[in-house]
Each structure stands twice: as structure tokens, then as C-alpha cells.
N, C-alpha and C positions, 0 to 999 in steps of 0.2 A: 810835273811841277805845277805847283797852284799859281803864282808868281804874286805879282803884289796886294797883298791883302789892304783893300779899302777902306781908307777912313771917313765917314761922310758927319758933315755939320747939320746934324738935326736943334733946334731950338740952340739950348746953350750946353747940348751934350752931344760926345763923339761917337758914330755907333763902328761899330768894328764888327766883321762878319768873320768867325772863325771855321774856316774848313777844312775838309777831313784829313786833307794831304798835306796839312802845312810843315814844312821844312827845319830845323834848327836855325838856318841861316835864315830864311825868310821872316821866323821869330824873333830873331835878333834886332833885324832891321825894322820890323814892327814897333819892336820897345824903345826904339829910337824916334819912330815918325810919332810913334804913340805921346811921348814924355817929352816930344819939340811942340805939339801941336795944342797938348795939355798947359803948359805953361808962356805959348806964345799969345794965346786967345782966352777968356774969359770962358768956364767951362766947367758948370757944376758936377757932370756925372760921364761917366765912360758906361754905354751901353753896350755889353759884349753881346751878340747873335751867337747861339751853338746851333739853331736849328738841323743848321747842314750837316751835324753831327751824329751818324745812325747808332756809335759805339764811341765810347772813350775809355783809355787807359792811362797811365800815371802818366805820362809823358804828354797827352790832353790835358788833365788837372793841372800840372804844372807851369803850362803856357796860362791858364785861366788865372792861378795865382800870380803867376809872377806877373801880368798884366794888372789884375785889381793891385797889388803892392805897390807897385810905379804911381799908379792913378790915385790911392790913398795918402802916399806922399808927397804927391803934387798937389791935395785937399780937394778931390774931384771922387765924388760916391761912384762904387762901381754897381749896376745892375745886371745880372745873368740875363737873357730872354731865350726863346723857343727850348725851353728843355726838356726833353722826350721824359716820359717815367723812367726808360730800360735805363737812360744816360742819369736819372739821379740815383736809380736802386744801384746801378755802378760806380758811380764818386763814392757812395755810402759802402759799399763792401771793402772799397780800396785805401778806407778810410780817412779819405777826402771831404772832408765835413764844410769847408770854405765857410768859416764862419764869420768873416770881414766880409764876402760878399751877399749882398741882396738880389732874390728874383723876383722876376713880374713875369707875367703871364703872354704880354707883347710890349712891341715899343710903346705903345700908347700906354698900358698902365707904368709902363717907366719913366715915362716921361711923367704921366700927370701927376707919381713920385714926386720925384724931381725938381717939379715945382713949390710943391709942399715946404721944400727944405729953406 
């Protein structure tokens, strides 16, 4: 079991580190700390981390969306970071196109995003 997936206060965005093993139930309680955290505090952009991600499948995608959907309507931009090739040539086949969300390349160009906005 992963157990509590990490929220950390970077500038005025939350970064969320998604890993490999995460749970339905630990999902859950994610979209809760995620969408308390989002709206308790001032908080331009939700930066999701997949680095830790060697492979994903629909059920990866789906935690990615149903995360940026929470954070887009709470009015908080979501950014993707560390995303492998293999892991976008596989969103793309699985026809997982996440077209609400934006990537950068690490938290730094996410953040300097971010600021822009």
C-alpha cells in the first residue's frame, strides 16, 4: 500500500506526487485533501508529479483527470510534470488526450507557468 499521497505548498501551487501503487481508496481520500486544500488557501495551479510513473493504464488516466477536474473547478490550473515518452505514447494510444490539462517539463517550468497567469 502507498498510503498517504503528499500534498506539499510550493509558492501558491499544490504539488501532488502520484505513485505507482496508488489505491481507489487512497484516490478518494486524495480528491478530498486535494479539493479541502484547494479551496481553503489561495492557490493558482495544482502541479501533478507522474515521474514515479514507469507505465500507466486507464485507471492512471483517470485518477490524472478526475484530479485536474476538481482543481479546474475550484479555478486552480493543473500542470502534468516528469512525464516519461513511453507514459505519453500510452495516454495517446489509450486515447487519453487530457486536453484541460497542461505539461511542463519540471516544477520549475510549472511554476514559472504559473506565475505568468
Amino acid at each position: 500500500m502507498a498510503g498517504v499521497t503528499p500534498i506539499n505548498l510550493v509558492e501558491h501551487a499544490l504539488l501532488v506526487s502520484i505513485q505507482d501503487d496508488i489505491t481507489d481508496t487512497e484516490i478518494l481520500e486524495l480528491q478530498d485533501r486535494l479539493s479541502t486544500k484547494i479551496s481553503e488557501n489561495r492557490i493558482d495551479g495544482v502541479i501533478l508529479d507522474i515521474s514515479a510513473l514507469e507505465i500507466v493504464d486507464t485507471f492512471v488516466g483517470r485518477v490524472i483527470a478526475q484530479l485536474a477536474g476538481i482543481s479546474r473547478l475550484l479555478a486552480a490550473d493543473t500542470y502534468v510534470v516528469g512525464m516519461r515518452p513511453t507514459v505519453a505514447v500510452t495516454l495517446v494510444e489509450l486515447g487519453m488526450y487530457l486536453p484541460e490539462i497542461r505539461t511542463a517539463l519540471s516544477l520549475t517550468h510549472a511554476l514559472a507557468q504559473l506565475r505568468r497567469v
